[in-house]
Every structure is written in C-alpha cells, then in structure tokens.
Backbone as numpy.savetxt, mean C-alpha at the origin, in Angstrom:
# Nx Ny Nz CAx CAy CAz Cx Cy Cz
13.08 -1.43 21.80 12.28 -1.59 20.59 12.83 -0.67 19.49
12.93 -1.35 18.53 13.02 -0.40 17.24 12.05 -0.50 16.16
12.23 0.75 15.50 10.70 0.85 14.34 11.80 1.19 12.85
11.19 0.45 12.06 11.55 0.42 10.84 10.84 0.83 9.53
11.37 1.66 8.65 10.44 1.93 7.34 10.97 1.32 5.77
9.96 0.29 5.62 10.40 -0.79 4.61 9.83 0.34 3.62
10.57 -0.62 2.03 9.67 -0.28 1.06 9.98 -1.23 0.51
9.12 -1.81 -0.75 9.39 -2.88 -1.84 8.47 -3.07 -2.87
8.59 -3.68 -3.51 8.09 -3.92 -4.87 7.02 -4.96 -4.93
5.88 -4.74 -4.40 5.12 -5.56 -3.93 4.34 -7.21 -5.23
5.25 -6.85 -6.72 4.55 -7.49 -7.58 5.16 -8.87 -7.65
6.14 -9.08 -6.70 7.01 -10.50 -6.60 5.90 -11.39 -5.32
4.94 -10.84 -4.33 4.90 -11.30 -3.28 3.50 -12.08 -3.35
3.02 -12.37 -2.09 1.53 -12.75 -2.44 1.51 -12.00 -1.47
1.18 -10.60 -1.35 1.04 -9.85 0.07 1.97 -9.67 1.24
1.73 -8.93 2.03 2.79 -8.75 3.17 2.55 -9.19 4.55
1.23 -10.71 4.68 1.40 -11.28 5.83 1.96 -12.90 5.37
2.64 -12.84 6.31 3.35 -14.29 5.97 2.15 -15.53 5.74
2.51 -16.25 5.29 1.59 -17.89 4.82 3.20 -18.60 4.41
2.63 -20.14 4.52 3.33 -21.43 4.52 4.12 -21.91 3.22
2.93 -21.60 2.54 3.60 -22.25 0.72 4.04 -20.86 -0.35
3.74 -19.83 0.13 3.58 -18.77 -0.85 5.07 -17.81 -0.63
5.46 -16.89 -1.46 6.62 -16.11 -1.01 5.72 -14.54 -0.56
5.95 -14.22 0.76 5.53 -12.87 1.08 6.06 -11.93 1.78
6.16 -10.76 1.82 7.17 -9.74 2.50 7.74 -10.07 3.86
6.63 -10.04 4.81 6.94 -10.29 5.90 7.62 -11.75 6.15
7.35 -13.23 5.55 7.92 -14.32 5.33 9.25 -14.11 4.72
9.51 -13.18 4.20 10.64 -13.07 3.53 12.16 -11.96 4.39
11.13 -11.12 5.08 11.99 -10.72 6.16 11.80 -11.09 7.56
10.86 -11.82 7.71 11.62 -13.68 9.07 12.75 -14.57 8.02
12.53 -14.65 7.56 13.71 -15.17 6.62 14.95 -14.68 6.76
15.09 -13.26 6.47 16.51 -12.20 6.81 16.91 -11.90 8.50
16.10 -11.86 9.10 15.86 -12.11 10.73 16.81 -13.34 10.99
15.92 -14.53 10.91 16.81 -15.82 11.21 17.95 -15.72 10.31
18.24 -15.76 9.46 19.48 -15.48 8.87 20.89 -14.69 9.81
20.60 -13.59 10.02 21.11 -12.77 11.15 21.01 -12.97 12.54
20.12 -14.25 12.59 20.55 -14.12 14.34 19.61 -13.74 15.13
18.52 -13.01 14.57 17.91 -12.41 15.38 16.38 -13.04 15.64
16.40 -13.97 14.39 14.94 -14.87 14.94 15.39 -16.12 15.11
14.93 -17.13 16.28 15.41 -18.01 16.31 14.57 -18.65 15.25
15.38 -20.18 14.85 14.57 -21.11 13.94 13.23 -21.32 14.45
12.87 -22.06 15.46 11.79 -22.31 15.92 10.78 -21.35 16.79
11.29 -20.15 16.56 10.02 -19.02 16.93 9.72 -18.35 15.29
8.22 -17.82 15.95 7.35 -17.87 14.80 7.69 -15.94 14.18
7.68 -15.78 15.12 8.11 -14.00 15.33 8.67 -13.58 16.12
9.30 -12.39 15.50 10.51 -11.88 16.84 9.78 -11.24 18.19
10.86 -10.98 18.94 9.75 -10.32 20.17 8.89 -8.76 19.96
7.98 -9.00 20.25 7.32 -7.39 20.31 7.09 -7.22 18.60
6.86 -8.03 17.87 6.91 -7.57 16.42 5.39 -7.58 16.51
5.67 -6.64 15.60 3.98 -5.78 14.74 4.32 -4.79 13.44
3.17 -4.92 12.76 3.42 -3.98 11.57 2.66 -3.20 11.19
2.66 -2.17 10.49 1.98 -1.45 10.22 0.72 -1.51 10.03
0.26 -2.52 8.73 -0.37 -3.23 8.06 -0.46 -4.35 6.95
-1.36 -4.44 6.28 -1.03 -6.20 6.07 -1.14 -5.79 4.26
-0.80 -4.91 3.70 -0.57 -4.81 2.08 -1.08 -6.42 1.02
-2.23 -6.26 0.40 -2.57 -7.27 -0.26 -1.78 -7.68 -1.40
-1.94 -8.74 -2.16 -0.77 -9.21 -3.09 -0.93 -7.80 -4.41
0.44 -7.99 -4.39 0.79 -7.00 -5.88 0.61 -5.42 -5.27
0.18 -5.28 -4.23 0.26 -3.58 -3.68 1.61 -3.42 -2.93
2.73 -2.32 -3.25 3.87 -1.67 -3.08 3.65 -1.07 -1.85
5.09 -0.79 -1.33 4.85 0.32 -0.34 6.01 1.03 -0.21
6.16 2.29 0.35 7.38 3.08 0.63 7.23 3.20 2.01
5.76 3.22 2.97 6.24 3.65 4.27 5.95 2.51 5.34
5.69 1.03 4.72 5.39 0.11 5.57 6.19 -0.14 6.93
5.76 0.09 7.82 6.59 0.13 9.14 6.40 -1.76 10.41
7.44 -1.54 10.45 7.12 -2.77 11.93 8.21 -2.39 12.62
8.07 -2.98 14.15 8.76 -2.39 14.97 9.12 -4.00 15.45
9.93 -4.54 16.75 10.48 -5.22 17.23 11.41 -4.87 17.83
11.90 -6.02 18.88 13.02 -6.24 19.82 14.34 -6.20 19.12
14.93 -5.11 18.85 15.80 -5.39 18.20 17.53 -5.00 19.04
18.78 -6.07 18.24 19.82 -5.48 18.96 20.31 -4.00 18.40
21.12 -3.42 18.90 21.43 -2.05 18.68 22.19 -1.97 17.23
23.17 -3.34 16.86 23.35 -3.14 15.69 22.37 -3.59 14.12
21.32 -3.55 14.54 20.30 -4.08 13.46 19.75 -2.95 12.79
20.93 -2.45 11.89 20.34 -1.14 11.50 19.45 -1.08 9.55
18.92 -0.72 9.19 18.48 -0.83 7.62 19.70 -1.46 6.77
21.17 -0.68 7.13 22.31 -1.14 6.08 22.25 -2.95 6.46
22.15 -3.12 7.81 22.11 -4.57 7.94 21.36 -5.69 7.72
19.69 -5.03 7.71 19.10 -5.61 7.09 18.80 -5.48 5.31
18.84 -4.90 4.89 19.60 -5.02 2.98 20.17 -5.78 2.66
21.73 -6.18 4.00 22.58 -7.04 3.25 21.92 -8.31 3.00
20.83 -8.98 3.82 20.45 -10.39 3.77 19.01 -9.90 2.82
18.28 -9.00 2.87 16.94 -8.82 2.15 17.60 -8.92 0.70
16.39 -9.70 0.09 16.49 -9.72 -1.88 16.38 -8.03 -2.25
16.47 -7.19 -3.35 16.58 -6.27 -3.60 15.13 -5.85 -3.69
14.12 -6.63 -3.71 12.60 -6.21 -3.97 12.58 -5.94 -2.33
13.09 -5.77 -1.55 12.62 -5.75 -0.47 13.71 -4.39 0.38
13.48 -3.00 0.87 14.65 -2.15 1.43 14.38 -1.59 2.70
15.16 -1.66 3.73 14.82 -1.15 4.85 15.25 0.51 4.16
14.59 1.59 4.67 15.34 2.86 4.82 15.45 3.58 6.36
14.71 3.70 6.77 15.38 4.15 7.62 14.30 3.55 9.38
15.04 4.23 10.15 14.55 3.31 11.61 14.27 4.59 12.83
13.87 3.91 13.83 13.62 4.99 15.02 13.52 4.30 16.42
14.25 4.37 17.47 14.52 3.84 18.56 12.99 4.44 19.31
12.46 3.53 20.19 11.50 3.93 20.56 11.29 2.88 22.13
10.88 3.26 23.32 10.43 2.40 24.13 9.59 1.73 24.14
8.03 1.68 24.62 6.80 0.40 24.66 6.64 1.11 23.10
6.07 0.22 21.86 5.83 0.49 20.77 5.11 -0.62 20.15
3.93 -0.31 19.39 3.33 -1.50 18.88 2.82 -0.90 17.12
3.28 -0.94 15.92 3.72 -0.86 14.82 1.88 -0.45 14.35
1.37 -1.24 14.44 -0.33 -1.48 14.51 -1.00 -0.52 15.11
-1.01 -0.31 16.54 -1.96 0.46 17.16 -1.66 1.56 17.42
-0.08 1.87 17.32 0.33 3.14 17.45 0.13 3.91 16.57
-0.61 3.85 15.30 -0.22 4.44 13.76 -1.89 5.13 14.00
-1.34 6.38 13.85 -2.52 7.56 13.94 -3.60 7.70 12.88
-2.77 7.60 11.37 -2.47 7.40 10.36 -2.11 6.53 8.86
-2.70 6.33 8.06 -2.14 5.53 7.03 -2.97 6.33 5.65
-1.66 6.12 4.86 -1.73 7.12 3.71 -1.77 5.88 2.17
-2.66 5.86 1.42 -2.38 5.13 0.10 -2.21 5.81 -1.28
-1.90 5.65 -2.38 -1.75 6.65 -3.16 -1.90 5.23 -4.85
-2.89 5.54 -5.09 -3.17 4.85 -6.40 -2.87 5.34 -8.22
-2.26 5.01 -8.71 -2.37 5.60 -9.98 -3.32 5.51 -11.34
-4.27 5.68 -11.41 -5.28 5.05 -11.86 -5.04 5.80 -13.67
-4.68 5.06 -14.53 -4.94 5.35 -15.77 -6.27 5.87 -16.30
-6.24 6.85 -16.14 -7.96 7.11 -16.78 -7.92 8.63 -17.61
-7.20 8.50 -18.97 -7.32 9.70 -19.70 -8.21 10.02 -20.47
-9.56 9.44 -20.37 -10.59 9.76 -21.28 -11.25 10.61 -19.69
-11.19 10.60 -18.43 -12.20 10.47 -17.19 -12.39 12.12 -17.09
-13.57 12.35 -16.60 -13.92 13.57 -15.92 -13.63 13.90 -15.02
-12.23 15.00 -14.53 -11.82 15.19 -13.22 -12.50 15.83 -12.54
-13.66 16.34 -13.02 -14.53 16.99 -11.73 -15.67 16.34 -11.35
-15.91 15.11 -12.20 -16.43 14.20 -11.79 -16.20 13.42 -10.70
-14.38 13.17 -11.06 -13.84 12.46 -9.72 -13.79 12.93 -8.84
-13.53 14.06 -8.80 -13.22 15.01 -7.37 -15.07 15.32 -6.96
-16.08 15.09 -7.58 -17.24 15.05 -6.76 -17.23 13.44 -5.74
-16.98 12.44 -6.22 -16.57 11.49 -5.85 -16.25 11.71 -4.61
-15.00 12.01 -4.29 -14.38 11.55 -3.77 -14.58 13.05 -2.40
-15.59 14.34 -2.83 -16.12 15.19 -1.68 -17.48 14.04 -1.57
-17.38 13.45 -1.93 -19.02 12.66 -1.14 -18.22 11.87 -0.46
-17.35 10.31 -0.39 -17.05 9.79 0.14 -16.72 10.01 1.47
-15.75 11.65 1.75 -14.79 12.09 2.72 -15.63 11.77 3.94
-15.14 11.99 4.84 -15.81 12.16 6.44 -16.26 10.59 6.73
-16.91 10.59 8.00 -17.06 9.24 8.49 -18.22 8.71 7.96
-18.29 7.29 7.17 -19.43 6.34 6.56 -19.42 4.61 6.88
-19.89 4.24 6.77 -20.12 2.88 7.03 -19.83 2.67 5.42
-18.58 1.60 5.07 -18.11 1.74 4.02 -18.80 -0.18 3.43
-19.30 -0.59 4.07 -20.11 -1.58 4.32 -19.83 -2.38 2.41
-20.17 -1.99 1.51 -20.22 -2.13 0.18 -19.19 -1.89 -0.83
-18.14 -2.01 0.05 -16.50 -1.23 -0.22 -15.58 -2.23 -0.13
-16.49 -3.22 0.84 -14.90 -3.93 1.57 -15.46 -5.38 1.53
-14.74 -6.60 1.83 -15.73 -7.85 1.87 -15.67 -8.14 3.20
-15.43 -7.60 3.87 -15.45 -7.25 5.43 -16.63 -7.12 5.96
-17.40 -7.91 7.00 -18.41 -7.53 7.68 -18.56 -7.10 8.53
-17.29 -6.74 9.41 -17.60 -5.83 10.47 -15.97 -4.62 10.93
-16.17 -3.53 11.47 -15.56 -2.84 11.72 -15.04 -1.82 10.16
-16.35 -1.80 9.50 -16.74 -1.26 8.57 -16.51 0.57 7.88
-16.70 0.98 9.30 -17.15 2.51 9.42 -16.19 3.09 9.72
-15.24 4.31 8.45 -14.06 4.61 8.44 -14.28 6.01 8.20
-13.55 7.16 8.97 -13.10 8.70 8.37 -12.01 8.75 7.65
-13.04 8.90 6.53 -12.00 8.80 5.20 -11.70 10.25 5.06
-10.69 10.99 4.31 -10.01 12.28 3.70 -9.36 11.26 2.40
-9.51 12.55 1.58 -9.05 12.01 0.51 -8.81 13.47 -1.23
-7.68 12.84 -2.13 -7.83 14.36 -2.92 -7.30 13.29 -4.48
-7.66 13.95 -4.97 -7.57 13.20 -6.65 -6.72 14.78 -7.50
-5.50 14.43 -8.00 -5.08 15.31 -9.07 -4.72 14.93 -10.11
-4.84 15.31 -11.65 -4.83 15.09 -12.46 -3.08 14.63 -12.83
-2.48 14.16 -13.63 -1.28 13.80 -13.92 -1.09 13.40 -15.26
-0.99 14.09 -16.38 -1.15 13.51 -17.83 -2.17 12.77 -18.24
-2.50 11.20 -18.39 -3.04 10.58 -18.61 -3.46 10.12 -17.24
-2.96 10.16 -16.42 -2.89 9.79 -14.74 -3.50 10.65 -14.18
-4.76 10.03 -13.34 -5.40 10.19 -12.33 -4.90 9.68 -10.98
-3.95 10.63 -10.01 -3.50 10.41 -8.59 -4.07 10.30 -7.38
-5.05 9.41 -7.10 -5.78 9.51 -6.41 -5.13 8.99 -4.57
-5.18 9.83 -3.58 -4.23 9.86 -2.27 -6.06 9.63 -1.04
-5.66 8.08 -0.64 -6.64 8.64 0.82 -6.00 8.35 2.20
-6.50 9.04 2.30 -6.32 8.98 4.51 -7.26 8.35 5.58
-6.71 7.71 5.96 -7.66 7.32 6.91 -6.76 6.57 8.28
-7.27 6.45 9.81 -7.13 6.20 10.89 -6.27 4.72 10.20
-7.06 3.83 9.56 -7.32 2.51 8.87 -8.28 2.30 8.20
-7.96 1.45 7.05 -8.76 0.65 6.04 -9.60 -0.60 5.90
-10.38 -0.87 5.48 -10.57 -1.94 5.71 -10.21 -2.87 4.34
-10.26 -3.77 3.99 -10.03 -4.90 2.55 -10.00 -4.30 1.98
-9.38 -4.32 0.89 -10.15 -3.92 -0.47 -10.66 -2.06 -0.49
-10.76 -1.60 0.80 -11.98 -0.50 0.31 -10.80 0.53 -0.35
-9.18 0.83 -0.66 -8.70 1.69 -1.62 -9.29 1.27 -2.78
-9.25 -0.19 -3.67 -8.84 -0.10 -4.53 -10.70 -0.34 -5.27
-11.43 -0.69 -4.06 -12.69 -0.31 -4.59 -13.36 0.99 -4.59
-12.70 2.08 -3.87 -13.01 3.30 -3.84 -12.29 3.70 -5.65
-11.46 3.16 -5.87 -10.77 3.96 -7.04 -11.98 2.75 -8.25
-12.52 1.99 -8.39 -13.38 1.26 -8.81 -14.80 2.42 -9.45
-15.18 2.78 -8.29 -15.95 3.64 -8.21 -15.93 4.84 -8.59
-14.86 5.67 -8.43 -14.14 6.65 -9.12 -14.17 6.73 -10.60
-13.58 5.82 -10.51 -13.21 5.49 -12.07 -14.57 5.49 -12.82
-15.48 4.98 -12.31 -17.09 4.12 -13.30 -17.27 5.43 -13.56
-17.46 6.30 -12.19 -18.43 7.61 -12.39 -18.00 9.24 -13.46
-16.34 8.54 -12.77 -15.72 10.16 -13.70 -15.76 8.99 -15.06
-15.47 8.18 -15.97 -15.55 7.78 -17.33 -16.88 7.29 -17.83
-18.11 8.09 -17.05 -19.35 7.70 -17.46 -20.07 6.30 -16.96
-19.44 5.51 -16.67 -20.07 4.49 -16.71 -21.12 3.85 -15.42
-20.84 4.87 -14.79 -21.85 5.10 -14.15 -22.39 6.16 -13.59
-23.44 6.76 -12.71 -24.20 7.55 -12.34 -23.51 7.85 -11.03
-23.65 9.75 -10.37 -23.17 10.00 -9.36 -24.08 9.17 -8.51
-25.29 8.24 -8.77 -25.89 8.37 -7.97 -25.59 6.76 -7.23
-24.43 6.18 -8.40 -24.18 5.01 -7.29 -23.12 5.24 -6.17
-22.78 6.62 -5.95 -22.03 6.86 -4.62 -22.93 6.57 -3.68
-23.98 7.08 -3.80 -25.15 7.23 -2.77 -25.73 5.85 -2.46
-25.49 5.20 -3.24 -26.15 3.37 -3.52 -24.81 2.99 -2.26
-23.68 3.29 -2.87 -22.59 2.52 -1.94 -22.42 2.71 -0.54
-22.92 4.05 -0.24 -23.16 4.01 1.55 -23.80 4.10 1.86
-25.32 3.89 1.22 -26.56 3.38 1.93 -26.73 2.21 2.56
-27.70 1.61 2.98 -28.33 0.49 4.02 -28.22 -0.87 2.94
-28.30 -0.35 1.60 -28.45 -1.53 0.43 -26.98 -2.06 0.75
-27.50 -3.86 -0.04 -26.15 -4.26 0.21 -26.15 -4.54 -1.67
-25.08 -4.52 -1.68 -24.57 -4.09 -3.54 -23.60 -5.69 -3.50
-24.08 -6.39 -4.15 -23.35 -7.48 -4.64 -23.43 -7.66 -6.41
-22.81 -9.32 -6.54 -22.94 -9.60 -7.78 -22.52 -8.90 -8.67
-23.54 -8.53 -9.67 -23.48 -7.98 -10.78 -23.45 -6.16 -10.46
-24.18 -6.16 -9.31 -24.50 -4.83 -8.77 -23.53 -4.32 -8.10
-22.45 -4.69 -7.43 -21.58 -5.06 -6.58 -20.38 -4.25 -7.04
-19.84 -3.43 -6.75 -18.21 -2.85 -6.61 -17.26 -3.61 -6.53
-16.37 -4.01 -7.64 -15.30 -4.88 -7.49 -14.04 -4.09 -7.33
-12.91 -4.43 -7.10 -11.73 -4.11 -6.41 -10.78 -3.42 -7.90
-10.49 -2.56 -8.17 -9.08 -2.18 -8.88 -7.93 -3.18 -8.90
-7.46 -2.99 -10.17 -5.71 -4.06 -9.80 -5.11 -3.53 -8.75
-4.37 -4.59 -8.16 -3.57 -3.97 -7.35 -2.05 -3.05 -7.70
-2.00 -3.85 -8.40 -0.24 -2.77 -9.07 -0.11 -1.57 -8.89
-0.89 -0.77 -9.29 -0.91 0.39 -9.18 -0.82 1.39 -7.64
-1.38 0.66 -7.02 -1.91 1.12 -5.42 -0.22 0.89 -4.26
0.37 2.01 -4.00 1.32 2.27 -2.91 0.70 2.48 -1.51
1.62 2.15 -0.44 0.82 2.31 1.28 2.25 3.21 1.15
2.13 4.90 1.13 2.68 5.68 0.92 2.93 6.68 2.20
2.33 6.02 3.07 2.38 7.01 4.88 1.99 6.51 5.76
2.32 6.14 7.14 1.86 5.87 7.99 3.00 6.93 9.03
1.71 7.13 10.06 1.69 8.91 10.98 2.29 7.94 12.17
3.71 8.39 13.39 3.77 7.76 14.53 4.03 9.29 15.15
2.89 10.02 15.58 3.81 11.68 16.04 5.24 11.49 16.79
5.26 10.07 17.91 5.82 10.04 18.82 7.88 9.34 18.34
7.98 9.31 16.90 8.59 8.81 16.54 9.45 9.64 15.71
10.73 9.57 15.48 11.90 10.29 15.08 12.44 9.38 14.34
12.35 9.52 12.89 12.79 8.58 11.71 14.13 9.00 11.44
15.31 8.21 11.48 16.63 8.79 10.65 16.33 8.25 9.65
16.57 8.20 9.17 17.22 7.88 7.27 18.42 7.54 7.77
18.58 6.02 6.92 19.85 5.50 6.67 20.28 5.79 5.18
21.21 6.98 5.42 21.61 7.44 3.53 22.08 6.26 2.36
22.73 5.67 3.04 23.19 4.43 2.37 22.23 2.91 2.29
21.73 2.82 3.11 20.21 2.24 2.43 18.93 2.65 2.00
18.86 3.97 1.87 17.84 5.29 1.04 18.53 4.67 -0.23
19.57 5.18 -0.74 20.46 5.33 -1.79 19.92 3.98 -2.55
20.15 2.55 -1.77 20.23 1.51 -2.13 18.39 1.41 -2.77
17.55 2.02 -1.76 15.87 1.67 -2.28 16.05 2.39 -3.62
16.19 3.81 -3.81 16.30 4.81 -4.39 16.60 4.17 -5.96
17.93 3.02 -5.98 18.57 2.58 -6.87 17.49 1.94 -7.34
17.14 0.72 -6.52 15.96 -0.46 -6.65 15.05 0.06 -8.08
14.34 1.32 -6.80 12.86 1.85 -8.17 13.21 2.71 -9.17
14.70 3.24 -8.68 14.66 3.47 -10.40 14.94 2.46 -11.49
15.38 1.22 -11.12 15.73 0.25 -12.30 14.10 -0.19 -12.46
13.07 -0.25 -11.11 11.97 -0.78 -11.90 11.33 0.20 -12.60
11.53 1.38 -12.43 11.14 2.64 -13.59 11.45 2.22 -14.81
12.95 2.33 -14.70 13.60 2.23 -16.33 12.86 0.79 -16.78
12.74 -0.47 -16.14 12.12 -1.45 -16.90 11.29 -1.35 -17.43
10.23 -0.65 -16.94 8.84 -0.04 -16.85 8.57 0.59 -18.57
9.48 1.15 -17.95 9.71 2.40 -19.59 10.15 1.99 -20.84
11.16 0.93 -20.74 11.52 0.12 -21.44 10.46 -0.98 -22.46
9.78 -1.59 -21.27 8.82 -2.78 -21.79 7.73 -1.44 -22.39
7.48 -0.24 -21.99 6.55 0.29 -22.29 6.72 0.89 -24.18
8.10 1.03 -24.53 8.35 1.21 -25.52 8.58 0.03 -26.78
8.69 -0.86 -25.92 8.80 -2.09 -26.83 7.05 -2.31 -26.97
6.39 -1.68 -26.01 5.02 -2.62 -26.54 4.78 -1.36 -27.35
5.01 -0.45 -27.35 4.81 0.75 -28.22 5.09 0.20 -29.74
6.13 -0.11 -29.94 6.89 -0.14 -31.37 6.08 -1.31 -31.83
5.63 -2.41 -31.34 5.06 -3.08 -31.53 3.20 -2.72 -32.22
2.46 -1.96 -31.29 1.30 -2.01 -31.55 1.89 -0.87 -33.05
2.59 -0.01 -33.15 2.58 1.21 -34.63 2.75 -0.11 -35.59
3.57 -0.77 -35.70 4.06 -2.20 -36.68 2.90 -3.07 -37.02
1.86 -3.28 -36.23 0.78 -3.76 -37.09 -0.55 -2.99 -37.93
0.01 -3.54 -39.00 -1.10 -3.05 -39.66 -2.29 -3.81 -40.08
C-alpha cells in the first residue's frame, strides 16, 4: 500500500468524490490511474483505495490524502505527468494494512474569511464557545453522526480573518457554516446568543437557519496519520509550488484590474 498527499485547486471540480456527468478530483485521478496502467478500464477503483475525505465543490486542498495498491514505481513525479496541472501529487509514504479514511486521527481546515469591518474578539468568543464536544446538529444538513470535538483558533490577517478547525472529522457543511456564524456575530449581525441557539435542542431552519459560507475560500489543510512517514517528492513539491503561485499571481492580477476599474467610475 501506498499513501499519497494531493493538493489542487478545487474551483475547476464539482468536489472530490467521483460522479458520472460532472468533472471531479477523484474522477479525474481514476482517469490518470487508467491512463498508467494501474486501473483497469472496467474496475471502478483501484485496490485498497480510500481517501481522506470527500472536499465539497469549489473547496481546495494541500493535504488531501488516499492510499492504494500501488506498484513501486508510482511515485507523485509519475502521477503529475498524466494529472491536469489543477491537480499535484507531492509527496507519498509506503505503508502496510492502511485505510486513507479511518486511519486519519485528524483533519485540519483553514478558511479565509474576508471580514475587515468584524470584531476579533467577538470571533474568538465564538469560536471558545463552539470548542470541545457538541452535537453540531444545526451546522450540518446531516442527520446523524452529528456530535463532533471541535478545537479551533481565529487570527487576524489584514483585512483577513484566518479561521483554522480541528477535528477527529466533520460533518457537511459544518466548516463553512461555523465560519457563517462567526462571521454574523463578530460583524454584528447577530447576537452571541445565537451560538447558544445553534447547539441547543432547537432545530434552526429556513429563515432562522445557518447557511453555509462560499466555498472558495475554505482549504482541507491537514490530515494527522502518526503511523506514517511522508517524503516529499522535491520535484513534484516544486511542480504544486509553481501551480499556486500562478493561481496567486492571477488572483492579484484580476484583483487589480477590478481595482482600476471600480477608481474609473465616477
């Protein structure tokens, strides 16, 4: 078995579990698999494959992991050559019985939430109520297996609010509705006291209801295997490395063109 640490650009995909009509990470590397040899056409998945987790559409990742049956030369440089550039192996870890999913102690997300008007000690009350174990019930559209030990820390960043949580596992939705919530309470718009609404017995829908953050913003930035010894492949590091800085510079780019634009109207 080998274990692998993807990263990619999650705003090309519809998420990172494969489906039929749609383009998605994992569909896209069974794609690079059979290409190479290593999935046959008519199997659905390679042997022993599992992944980390299942990243919703438009959410990025740097430490998304899956493991599989792999041959000895199936290293990150080899999978790059057939992956599109939104997509980078970096580096891998030889491992015996291994399951990508249940082995992960750990999973780390890291959101960037624009909020330069927000109260950071607002957020950071937030987010000391949330911590420790709750029935996140009003978080997620999930009805069961609800109840998560969350850790979690918010630091300020210019206009950027960095908000990082931890947990065993997540359930739907509950990062980018935790940063939902965040957000209402540190920019006023709502009361500390709908933290207390959100992990109570009430169920919060509709109008009342916690909706989800964009996804863009939101990275799956860690996942914990103690039992695992990551090399880095330097030359496909190098190659991810390249990737996000061109989507930086685009970034920065379109960000100055919409700049010059909004000063020009008067």
């Amino acid at each position: 078995m080998r274990a692998f640490r993807l990263a990619y650009d999650g705003r090309p995909f519809y998420g990172f579990q494969r489906q039929p009509t749609v383009p998605t990470v994992e569909g896209t590397l069974f794609d690079a698999l059979r290409e190479l040899g290593v999935l046959d056409p008519d199997e659905r998945k390679p042997s022993g494959y599992a992944a980390a987790g299942r990243t919703d559409r438009g959410v990025s990742a740097v430490a998304q992991t899956i493991g599989l049956a792999a041959p000895e030369w199936l290293t990150p440089r080899a999978l790059n050559g057939v992956l599109p550039g939104s997509i980078r192996a970096w580096a891998h870890a030889d491992t015996g019985s291994f399951h990508a999913t249940h082995d992960a102690v750990a999973r780390e997300y890291t959101y960037q939430l624009h909020a330069p008007a927000a109260d950071d000690e607002r957020a950071r009350t937030v987010m000391r109520r949330l911590a420790g174990e709750h029935d996140f019930h009003n978080l997620t559209p999930d009805d069961h297996n609800t109840v998560r030990t969350l850790a979690g820390e918010i630091e300020r960043d210019s206009e950027f609010l960095i908000v990082t949580l931890r947990a065993g596992g997540f359930s739907r939705q509950l990062v980018r509705r935790i940063v939902t919530l965040v957000r209402n309470v540190a920019t006023g718009d709502a009361s500390l006291s709908m933290v207390d609404r959100a992990l109570s017995d009430e169920e919060l829908s509709g109008p009342g209801g916690i909706a989800a953050a964009p996804a863009a913003p939101l990275v799956l930035t860690g996942v914990d295997y103690p039992e695992l010894d990551f090399r880095v492949d330097n030359e496909a590091a190098a190659s991810a490395r390249e990737l996000f800085e061109n989507v930086r510079t685009e970034a920065a780019t379109r960000a100055r063109v919409a700049g010059e634009i909004e000063q020009r109207i008067e």
